[in-house]
gemmi code that builds the backbone of each chain (N, CA, C; Angstrom):
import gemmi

chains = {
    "A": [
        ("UNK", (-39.179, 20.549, -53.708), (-39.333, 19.729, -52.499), (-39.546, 18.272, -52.900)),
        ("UNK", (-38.700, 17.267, -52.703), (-38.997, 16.315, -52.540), (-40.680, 14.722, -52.425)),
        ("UNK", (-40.794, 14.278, -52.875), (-41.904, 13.422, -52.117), (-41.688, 13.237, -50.769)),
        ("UNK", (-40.073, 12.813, -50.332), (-40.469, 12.496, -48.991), (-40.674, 13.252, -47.848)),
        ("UNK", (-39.641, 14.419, -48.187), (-39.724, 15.587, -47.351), (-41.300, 16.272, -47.265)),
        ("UNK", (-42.142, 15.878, -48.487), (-43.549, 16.748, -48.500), (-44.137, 15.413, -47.652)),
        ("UNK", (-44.321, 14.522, -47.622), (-45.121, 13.469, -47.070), (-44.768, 13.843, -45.397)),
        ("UNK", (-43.589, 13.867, -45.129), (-42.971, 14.464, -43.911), (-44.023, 15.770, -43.286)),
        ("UNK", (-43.261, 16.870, -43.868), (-44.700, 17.990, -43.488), (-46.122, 17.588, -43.475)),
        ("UNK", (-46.814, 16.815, -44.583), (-48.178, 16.594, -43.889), (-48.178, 15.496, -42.900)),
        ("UNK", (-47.279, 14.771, -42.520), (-47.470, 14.020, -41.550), (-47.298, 14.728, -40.187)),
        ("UNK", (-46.968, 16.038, -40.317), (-46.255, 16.625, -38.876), (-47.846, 17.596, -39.137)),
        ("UNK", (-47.974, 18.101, -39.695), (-49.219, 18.814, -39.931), (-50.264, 18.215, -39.285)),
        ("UNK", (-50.716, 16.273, -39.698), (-51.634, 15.954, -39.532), (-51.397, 15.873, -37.988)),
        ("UNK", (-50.359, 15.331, -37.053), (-50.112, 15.618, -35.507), (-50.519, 16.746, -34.872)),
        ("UNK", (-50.304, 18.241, -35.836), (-50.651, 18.964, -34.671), (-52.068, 18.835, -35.313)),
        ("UNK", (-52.918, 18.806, -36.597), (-54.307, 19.235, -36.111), (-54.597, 17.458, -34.666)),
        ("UNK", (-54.339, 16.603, -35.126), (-54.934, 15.989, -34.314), (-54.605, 16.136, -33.074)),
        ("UNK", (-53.601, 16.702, -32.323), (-53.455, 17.390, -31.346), (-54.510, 18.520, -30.687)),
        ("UNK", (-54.711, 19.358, -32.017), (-55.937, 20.513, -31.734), (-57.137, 19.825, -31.119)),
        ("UNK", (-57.370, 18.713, -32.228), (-59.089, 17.954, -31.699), (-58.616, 17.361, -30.508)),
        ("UNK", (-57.691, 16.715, -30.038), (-57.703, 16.310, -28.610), (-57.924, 17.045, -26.974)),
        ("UNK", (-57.037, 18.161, -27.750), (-57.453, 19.682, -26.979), (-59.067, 19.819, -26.630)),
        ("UNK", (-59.473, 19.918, -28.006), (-61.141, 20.470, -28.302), (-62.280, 19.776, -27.944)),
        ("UNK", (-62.070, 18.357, -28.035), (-63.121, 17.021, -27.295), (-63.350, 17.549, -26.035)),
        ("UNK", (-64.763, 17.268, -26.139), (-65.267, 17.819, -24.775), (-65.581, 16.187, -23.910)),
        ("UNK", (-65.422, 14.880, -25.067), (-65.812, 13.839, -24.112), (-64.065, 13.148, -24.312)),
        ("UNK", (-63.677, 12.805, -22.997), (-62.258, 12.571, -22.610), (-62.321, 11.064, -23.402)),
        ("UNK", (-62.674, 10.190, -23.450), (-62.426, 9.133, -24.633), (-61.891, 8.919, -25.159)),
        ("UNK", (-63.055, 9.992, -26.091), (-62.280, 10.307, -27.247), (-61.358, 10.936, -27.872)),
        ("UNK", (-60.976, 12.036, -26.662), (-60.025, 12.976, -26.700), (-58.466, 11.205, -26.712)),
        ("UNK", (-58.749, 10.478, -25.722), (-57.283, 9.332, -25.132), (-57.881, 8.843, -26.685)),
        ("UNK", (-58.500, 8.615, -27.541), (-57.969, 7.505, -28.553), (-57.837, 8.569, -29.818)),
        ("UNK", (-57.737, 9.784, -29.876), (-57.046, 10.968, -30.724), (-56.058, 11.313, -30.284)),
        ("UNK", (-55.376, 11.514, -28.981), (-53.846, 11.158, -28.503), (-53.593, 10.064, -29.003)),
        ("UNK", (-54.232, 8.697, -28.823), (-53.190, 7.753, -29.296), (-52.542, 7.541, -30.990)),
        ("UNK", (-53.868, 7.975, -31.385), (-53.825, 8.134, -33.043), (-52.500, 9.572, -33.622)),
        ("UNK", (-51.992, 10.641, -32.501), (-51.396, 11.512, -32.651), (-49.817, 10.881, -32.447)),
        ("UNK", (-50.448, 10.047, -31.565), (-48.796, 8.981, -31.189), (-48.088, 8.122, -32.062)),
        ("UNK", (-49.080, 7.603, -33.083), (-48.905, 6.534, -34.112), (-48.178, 7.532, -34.942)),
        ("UNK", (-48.884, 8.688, -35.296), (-48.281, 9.596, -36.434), (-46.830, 9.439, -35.896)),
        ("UNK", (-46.660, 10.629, -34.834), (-45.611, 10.833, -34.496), (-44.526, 9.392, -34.586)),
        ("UNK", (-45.004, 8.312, -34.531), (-43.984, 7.245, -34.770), (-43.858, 7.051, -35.809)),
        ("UNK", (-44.494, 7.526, -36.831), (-44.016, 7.462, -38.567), (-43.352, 7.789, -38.631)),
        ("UNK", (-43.182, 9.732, -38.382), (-42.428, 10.470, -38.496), (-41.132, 10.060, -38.079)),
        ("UNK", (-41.000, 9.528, -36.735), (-39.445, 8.959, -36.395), (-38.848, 8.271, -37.186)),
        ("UNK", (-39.994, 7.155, -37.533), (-39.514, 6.166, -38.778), (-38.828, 7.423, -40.059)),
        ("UNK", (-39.684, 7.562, -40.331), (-39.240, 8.716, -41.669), (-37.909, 9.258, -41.438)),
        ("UNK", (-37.529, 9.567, -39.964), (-36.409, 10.353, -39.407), (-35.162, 9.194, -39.441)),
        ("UNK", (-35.464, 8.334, -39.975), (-33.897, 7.175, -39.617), (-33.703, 6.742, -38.138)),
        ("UNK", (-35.509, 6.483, -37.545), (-34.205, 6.377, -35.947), (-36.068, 5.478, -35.657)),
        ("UNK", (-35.376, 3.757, -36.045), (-36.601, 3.193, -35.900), (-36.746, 2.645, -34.427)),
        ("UNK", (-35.694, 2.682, -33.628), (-35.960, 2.600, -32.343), (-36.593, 3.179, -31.468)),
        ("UNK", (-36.434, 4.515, -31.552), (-37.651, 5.796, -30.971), (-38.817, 5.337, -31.556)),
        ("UNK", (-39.180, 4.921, -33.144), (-40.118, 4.788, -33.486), (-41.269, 3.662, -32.648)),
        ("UNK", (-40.405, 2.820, -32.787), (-40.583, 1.087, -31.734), (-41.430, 2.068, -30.405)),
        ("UNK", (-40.490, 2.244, -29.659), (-40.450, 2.865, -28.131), (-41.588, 4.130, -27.863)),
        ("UNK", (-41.930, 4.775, -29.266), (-43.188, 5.638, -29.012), (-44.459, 4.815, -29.901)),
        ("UNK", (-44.282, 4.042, -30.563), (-45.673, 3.321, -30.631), (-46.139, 2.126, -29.562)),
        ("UNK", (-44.913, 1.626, -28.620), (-45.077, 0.708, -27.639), (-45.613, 1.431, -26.506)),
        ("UNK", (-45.359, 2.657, -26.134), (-45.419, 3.832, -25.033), (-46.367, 4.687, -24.928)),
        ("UNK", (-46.567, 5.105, -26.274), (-47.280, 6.379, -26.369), (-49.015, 5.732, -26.691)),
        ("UNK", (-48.953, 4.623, -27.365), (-50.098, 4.487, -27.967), (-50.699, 2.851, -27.424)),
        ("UNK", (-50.094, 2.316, -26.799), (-50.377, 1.018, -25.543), (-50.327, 1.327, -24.423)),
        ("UNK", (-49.205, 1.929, -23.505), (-49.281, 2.004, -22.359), (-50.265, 3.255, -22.102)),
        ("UNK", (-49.732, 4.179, -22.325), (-50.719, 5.629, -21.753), (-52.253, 5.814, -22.214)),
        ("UNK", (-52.337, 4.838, -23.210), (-53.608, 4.827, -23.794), (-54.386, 4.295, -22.337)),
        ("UNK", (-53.993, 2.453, -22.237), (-54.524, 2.300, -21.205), (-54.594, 2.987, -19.785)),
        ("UNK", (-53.789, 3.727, -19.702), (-53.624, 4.086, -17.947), (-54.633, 5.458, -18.382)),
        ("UNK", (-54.527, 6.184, -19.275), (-55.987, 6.957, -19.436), (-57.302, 6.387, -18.861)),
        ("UNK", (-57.672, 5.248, -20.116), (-58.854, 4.522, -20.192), (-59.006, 4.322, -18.475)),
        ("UNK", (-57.686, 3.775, -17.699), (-58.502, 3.435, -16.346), (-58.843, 4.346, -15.408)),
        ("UNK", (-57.778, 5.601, -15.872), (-58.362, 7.204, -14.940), (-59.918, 7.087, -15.306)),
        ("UNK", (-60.109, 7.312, -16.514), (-61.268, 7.726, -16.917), (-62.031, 7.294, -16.468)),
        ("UNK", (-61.963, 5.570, -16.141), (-63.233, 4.493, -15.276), (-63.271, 4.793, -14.129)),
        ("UNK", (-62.331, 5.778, -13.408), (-62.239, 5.791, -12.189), (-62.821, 7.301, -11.991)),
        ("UNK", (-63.063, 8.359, -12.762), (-63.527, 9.607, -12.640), (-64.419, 9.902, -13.694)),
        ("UNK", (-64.408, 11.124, -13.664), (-65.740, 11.508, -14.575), (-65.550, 11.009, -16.480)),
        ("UNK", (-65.886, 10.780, -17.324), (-65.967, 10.772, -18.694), (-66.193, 12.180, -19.618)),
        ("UNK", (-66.980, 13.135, -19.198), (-67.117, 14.091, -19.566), (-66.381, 15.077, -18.736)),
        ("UNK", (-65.517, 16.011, -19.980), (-65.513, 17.116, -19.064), (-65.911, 18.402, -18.469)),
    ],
    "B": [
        ("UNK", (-61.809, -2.568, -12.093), (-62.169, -2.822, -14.041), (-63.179, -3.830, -13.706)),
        ("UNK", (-63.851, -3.776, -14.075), (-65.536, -4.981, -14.077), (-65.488, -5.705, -15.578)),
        ("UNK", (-64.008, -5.364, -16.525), (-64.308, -5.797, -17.894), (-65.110, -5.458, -19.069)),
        ("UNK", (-64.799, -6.044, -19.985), (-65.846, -5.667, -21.407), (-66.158, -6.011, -22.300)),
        ("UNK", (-66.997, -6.078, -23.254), (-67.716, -6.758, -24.175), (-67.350, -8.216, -24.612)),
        ("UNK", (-67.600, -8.907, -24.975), (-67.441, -10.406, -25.735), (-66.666, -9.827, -26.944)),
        ("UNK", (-66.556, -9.275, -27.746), (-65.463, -9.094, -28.853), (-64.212, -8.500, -28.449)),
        ("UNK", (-64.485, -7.796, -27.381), (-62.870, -7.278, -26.586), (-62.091, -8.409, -26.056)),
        ("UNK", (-63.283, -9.032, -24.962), (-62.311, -10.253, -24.876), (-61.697, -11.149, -25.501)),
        ("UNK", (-62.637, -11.134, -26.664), (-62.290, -12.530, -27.627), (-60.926, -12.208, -28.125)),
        ("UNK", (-61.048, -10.866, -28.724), (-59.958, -10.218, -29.635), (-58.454, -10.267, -28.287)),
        ("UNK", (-58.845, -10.099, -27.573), (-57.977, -9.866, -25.810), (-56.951, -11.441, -26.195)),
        ("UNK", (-57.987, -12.281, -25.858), (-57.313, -13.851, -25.819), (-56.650, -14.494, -26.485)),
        ("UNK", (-56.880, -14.199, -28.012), (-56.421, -14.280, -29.559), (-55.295, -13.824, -29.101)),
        ("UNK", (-55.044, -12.337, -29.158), (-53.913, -11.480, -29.703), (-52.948, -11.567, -28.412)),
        ("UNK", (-53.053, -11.850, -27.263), (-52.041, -11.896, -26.315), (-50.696, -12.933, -26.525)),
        ("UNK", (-51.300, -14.130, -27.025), (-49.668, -15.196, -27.325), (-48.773, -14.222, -28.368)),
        ("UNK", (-49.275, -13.543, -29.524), (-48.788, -13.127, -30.167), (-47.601, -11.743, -30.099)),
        ("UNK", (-48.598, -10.916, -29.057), (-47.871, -9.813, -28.814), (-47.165, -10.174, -27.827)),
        ("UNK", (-47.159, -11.330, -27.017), (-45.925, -11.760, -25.945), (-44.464, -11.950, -27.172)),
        ("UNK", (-45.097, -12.779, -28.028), (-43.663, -13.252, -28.666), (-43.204, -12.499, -29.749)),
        ("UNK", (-43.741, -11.278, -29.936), (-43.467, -10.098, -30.507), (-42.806, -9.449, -29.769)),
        ("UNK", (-43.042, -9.052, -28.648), (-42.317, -8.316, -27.179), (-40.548, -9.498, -27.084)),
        ("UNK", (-40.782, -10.242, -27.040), (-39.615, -11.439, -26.883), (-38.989, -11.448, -27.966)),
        ("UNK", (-38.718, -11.429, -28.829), (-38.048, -11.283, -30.386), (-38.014, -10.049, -29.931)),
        ("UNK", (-38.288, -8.928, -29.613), (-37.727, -7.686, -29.938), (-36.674, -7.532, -28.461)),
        ("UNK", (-37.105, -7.886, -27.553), (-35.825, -8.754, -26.664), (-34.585, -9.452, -26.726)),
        ("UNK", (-34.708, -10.277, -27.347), (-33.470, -11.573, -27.567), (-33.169, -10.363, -28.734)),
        ("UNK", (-33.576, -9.824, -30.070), (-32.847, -9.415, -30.853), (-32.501, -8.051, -30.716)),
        ("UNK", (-32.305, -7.943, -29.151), (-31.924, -6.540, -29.259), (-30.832, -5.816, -29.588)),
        ("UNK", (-29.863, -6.799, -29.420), (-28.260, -6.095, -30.098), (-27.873, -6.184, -31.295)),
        ("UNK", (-29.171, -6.915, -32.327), (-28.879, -7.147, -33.855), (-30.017, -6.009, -34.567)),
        ("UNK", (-31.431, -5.916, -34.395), (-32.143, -5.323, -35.047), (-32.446, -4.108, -34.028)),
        ("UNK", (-33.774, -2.727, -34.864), (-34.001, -2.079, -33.755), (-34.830, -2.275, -32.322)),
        ("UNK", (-34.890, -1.607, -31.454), (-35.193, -2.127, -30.678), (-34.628, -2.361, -29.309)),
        ("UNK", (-34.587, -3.104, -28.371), (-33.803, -3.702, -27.422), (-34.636, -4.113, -25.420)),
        ("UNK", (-34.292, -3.783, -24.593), (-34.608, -4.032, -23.845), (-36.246, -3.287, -23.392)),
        ("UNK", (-35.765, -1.899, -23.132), (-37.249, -1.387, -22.921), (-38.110, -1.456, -23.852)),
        ("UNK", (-38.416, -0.954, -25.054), (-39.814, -0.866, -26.383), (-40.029, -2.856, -25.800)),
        ("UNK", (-38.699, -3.684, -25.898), (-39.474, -5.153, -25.769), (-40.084, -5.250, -24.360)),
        ("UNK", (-39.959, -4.827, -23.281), (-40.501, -5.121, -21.864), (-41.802, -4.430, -21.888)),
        ("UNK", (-41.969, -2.923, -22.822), (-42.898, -2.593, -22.789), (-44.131, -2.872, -23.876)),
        ("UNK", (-43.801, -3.386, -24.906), (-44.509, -4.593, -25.252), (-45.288, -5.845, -24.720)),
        ("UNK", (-44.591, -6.855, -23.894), (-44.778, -7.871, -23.131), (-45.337, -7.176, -21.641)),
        ("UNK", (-45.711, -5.919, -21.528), (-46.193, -5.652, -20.168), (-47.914, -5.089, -20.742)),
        ("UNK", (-47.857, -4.830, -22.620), (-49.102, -4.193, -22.886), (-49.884, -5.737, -23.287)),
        ("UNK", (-48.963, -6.458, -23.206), (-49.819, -7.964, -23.854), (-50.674, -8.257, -22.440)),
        ("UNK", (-50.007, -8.214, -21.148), (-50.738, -8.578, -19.997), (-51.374, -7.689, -19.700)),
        ("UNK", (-51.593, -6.263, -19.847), (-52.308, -4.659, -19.230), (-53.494, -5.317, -20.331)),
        ("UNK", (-53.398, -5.864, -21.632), (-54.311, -5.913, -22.758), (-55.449, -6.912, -21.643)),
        ("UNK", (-55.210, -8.134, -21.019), (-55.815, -9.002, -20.893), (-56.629, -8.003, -19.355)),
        ("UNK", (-55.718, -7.711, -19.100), (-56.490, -7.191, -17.785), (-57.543, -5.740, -17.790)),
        ("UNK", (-57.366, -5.339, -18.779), (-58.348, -4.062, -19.716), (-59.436, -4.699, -19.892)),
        ("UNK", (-59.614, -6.564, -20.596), (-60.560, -6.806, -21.119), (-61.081, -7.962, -20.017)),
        ("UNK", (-60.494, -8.295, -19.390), (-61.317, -9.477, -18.648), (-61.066, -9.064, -16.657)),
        ("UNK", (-60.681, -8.024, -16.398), (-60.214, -7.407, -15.031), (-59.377, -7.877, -14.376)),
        ("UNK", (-58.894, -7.520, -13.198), (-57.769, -7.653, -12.540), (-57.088, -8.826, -12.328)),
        ("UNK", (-58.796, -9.944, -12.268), (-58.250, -11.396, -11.453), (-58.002, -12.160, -12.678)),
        ("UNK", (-58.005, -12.201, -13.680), (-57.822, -12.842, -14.495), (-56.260, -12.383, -14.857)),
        ("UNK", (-55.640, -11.011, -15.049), (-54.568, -10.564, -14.978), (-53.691, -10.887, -14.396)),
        ("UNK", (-54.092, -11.552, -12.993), (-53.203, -11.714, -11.872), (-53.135, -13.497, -12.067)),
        ("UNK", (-53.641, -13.634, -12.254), (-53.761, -15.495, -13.130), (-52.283, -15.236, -13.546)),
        ("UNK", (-51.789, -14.508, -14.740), (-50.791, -14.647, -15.588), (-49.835, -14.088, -15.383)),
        ("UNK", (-49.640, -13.065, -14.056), (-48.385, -12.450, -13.549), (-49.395, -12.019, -12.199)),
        ("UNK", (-48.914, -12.548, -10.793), (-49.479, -12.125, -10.025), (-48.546, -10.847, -8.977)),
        ("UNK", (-48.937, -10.050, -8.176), (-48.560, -9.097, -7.526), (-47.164, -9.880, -6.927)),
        ("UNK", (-47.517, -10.612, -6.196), (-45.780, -11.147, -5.662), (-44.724, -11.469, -6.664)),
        ("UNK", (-45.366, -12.063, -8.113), (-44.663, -12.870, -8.944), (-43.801, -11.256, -9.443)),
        ("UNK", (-44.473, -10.166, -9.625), (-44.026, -8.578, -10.253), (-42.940, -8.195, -9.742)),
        ("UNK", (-43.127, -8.291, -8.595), (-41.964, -7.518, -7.636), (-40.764, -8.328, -7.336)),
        ("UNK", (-41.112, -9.620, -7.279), (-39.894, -10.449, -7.480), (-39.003, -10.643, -8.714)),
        ("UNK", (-39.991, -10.233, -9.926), (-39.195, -10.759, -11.090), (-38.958, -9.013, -11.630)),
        ("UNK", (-39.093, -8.136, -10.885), (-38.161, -6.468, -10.888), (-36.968, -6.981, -9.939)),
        ("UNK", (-37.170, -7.089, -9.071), (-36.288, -7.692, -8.086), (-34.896, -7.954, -8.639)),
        ("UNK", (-35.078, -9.061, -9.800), (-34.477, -10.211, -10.563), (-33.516, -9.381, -11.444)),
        ("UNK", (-34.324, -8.535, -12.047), (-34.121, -7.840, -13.301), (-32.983, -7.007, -12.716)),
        ("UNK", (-33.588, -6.336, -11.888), (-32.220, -5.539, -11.363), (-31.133, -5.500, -10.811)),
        ("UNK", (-31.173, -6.659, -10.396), (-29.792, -8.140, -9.471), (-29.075, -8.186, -10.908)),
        ("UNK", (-29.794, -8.642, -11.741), (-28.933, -9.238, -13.387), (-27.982, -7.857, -13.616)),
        ("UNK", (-28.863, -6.759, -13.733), (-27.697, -5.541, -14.072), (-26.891, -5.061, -13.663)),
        ("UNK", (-26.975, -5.303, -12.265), (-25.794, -5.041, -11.088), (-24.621, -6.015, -11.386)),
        ("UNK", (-25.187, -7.605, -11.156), (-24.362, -8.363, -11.141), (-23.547, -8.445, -12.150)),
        ("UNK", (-24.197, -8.526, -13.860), (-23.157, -7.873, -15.294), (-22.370, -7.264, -14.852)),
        ("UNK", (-22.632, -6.043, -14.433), (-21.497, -5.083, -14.418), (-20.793, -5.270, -13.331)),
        ("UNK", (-20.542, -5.842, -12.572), (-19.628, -6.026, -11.373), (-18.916, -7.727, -11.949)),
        ("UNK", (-19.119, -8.149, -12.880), (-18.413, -9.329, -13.743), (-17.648, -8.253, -14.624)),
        ("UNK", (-17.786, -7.033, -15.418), (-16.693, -6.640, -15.633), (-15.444, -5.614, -14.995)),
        ("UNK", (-16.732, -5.022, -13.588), (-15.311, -4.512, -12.450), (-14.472, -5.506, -12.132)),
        ("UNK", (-14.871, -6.851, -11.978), (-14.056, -7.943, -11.353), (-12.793, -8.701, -12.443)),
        ("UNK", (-13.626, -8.624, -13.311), (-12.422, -9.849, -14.274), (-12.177, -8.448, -15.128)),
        ("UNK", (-12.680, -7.399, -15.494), (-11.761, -6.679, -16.512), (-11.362, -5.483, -16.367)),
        ("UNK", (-11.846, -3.911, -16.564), (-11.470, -2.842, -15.883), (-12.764, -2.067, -15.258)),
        ("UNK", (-13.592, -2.000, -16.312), (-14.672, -1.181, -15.702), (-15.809, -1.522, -15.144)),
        ("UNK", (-17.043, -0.888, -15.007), (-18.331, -1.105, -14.922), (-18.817, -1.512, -16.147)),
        ("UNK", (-19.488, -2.719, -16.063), (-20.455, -2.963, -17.659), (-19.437, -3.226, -19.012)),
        ("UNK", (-17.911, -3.390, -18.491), (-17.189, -3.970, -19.576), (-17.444, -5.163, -19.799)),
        ("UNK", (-17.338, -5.493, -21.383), (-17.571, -6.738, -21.964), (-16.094, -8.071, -21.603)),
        ("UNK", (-17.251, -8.584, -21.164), (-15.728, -9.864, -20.085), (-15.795, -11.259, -20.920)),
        ("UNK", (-17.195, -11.308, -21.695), (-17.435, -12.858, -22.656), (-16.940, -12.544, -24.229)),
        ("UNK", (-16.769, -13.800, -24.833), (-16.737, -13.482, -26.264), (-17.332, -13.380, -27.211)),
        ("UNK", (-16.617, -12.634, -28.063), (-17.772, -11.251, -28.656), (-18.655, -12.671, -29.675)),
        ("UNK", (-17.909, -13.199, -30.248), (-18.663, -13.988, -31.633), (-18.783, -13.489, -33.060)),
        ("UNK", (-19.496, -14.029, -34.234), (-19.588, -13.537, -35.561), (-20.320, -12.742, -35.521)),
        ("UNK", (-20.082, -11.040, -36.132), (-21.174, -9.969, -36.492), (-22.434, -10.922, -36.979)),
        ("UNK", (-23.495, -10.413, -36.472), (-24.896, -11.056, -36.884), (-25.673, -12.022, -36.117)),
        ("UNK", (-24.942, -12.519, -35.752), (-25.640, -13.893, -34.653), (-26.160, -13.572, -33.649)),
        ("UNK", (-26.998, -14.599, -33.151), (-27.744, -14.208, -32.079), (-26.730, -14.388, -30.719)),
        ("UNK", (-25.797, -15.719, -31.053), (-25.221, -15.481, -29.798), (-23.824, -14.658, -29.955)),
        ("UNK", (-23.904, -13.499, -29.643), (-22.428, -12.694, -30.115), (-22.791, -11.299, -29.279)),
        ("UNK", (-21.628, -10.113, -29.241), (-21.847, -9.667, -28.609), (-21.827, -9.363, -27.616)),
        ("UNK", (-21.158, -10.448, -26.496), (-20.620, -10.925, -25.405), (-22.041, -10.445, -24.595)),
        ("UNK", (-21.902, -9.398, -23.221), (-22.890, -9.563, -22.374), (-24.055, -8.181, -22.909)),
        ("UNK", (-23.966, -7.611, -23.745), (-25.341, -7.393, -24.274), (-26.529, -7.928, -24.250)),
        ("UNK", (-26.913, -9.242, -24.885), (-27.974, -9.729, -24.703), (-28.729, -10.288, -23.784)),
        ("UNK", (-27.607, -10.502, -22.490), (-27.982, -10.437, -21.054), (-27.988, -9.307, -20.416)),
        ("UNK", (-27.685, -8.213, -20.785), (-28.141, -6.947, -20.060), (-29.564, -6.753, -20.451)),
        ("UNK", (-29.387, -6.743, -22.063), (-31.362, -6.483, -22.422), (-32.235, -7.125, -21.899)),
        ("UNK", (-31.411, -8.884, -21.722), (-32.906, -9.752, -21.189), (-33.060, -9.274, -19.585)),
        ("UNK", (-31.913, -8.610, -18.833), (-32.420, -7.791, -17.530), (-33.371, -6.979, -17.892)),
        ("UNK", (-33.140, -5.736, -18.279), (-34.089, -4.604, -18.498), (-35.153, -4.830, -18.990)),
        ("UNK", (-35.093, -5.861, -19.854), (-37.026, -6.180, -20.321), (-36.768, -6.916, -19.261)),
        ("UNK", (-36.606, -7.959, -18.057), (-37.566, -8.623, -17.198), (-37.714, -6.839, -16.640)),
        ("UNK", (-37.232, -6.120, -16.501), (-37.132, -5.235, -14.978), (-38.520, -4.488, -15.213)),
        ("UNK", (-38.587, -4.080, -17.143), (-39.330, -2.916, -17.220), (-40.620, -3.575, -17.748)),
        ("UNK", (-40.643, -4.921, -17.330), (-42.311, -5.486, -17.988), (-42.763, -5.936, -16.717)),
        ("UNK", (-41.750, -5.992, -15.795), (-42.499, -5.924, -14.260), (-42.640, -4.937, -13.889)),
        ("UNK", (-42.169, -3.631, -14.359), (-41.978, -2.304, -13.633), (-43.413, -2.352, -14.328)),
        ("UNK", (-43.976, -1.925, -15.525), (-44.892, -1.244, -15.767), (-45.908, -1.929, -15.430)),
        ("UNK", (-45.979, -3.466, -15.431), (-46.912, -3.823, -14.407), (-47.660, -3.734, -13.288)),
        ("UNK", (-46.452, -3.484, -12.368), (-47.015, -3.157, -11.465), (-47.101, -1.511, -11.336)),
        ("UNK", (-47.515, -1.020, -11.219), (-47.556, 0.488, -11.992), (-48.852, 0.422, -12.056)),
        ("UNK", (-49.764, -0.093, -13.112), (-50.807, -0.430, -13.095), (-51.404, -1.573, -12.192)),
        ("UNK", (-51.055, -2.552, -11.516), (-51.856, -3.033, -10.119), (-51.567, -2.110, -8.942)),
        ("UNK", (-50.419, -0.935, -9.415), (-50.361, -0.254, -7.787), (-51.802, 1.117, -7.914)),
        ("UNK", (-51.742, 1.373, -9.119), (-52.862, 1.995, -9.445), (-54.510, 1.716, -8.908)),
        ("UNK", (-54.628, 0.023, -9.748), (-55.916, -0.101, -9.301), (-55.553, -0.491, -7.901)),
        ("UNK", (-55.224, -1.048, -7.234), (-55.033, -1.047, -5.920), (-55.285, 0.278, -5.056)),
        ("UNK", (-54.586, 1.444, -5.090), (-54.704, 2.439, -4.794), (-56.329, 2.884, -4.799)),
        ("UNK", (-56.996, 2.766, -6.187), (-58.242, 3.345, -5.704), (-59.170, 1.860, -5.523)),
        ("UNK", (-58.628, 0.996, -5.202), (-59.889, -0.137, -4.287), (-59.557, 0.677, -2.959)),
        ("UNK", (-58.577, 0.546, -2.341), (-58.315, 0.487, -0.667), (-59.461, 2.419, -0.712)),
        ("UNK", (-59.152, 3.132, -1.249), (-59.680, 4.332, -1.338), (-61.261, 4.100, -1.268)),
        ("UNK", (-61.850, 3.569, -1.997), (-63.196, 3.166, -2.071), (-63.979, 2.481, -0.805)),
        ("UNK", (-62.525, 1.283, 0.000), (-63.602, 0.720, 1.074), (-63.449, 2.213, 2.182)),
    ],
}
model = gemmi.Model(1)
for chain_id, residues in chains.items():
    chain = gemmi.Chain(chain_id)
    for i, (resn, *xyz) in enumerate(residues, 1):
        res = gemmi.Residue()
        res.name, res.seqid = resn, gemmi.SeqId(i, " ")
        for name, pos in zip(("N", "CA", "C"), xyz):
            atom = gemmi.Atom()
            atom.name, atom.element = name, gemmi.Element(name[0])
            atom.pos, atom.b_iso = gemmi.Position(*pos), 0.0
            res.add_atom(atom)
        chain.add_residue(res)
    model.add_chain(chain)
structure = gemmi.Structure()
structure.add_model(model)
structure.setup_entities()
C-alpha cells in the first residue's frame, strides 16, 4: 500500500470516528464544532481525490456556512440535549 | 444575536477585508483556477455571516442591508438570463459563447464565462445572506 493511499484511509477513518463523537455529545456545541472539524477532513480527502473544487465548495459550505446557521439554532433553542 | 466577546470581535473585524478578497479572487478566477462562482459567493457571504455572528444583526446590516440582498439576487439572476439570451440571439443556443475567446490563461479570455460566474457569486452571496436575515427575522417576529 502506498503512503498516499494509507494517509487516505486514516483520513476517512478519522471522519467517521469524528462523526461517532458528534453523534455521542450530549452538549450540541460541541457536537456543531466536531461536524465542522469532520467537514475539514472530508475536504482533504477531496483534495487527495484530484477534485479541488469540491474540496473549495465543502470547506466554504460545510465548515462556514452550516457551522454558523447551527450556532444560531442553538441560540435560539436549547444547548443541551 | 446580542454578540460576543472582545476577541471574537476583534478577530471578526481583522479577518473580514481579507476573506472578502479571498471570496473575489476565487470569483474573477473562476474559469482559470479551482473554484468559480458558488465556493466564491459562498465565501464572501461567510465574511459578512462572520461579522454578524460577532457583533449582531445591526452592524451586519451596516454592510449589506435587507433591501440591498434582494436587489443584488435580483441582479444576479437578470445577468444569467440576460448571457444566455445574448447567445439565443446573436448565435445558436442558450448560454453559447457570442464574445472572444482570448489567450489560454488570461484573465480576460474565455468569452462570457467570467460574466456568468461574476452572476452566480453576486446571486449566491445574496442568496445565502439572506437565508440567514430571513432566519433571524423569522424568530424576532415569533418572539413579539
Amino acid at each position: 500500500m502506498s503512503l498516499d493511499l494509507l494517509i487516505q484511509n486514516a483520513m476517512l477513518v478519522f471522519l467517521f470516528v469524528l462523526c461517532l463523537i458528534a453523534i455521542e455529545l450530549k452538549d450540541l456545541l460541541y457536537s456543531v464544532i466536531v461536524l465542522a472539524g469532520a467537514s475539514i477532513t472530508l475536504a482533504v480527502v477531496f483534495f487527495m481525490l484530484q477534485a479541488p473544487d469540491i474540496a473549495i465548495t465543502q470547506a466554504a459550505v460545510g465548515a462556514g456556512v452550516t457551522t454558523v446557521l447551527f450556532v444560531i439554532a442553538i441560540s435560539r433553542t436549547r444547548r443541551k440535549e | 444575536m446580542a454578540g460576543m466577546t472582545v476577541i471574537v470581535r476583534t478577530i471578526a473585524r481583522l479577518l473580514f477585508p481579507f476573506t472578502f478578497l479571498f471570496g473575489a479572487y476565487i470569483v474573477l478566477h473562476g474559469h482559470l483556477t479551482p473554484g468559480g462562482g458558488f465556493p466564491g459567493g459562498v465565501i464572501i457571504a461567510a465574511s459578512v455571516v462572520m461579522l454578524l455572528l460577532a457583533y449582531g444583526i445591526e452592524r451586519a446590516q451596516k454592510r449589506m442591508g435587507l433591501l440591498q440582498a434582494e436587489v443584488l439576487e435580483s441582479i444576479g439572476g437578470v445577468a444569467i438570463v440576460v448571457l444566455g439570451l445574448f447567445g439565443l440571439l446573436l448565435g445558436a443556443f442558450f448560454l453559447q459563447n457570442v464574445f472572444p475567446l482570448g489567450d489560454l490563461g488570461q484573465l480576460f479570455s474565455a468569452g462570457n464565462l467570467p460574466l456568468l460566474y461574476l452572476g452566480v457569486g453576486i446571486k449566491v452571496t445574496a442568496g445565502i445572506i439572506l437565508i440567514f436575515y430571513a432566519m433571524l427575522f423569522a424568530f424576532r417576529e415569533e418572539k413579539e
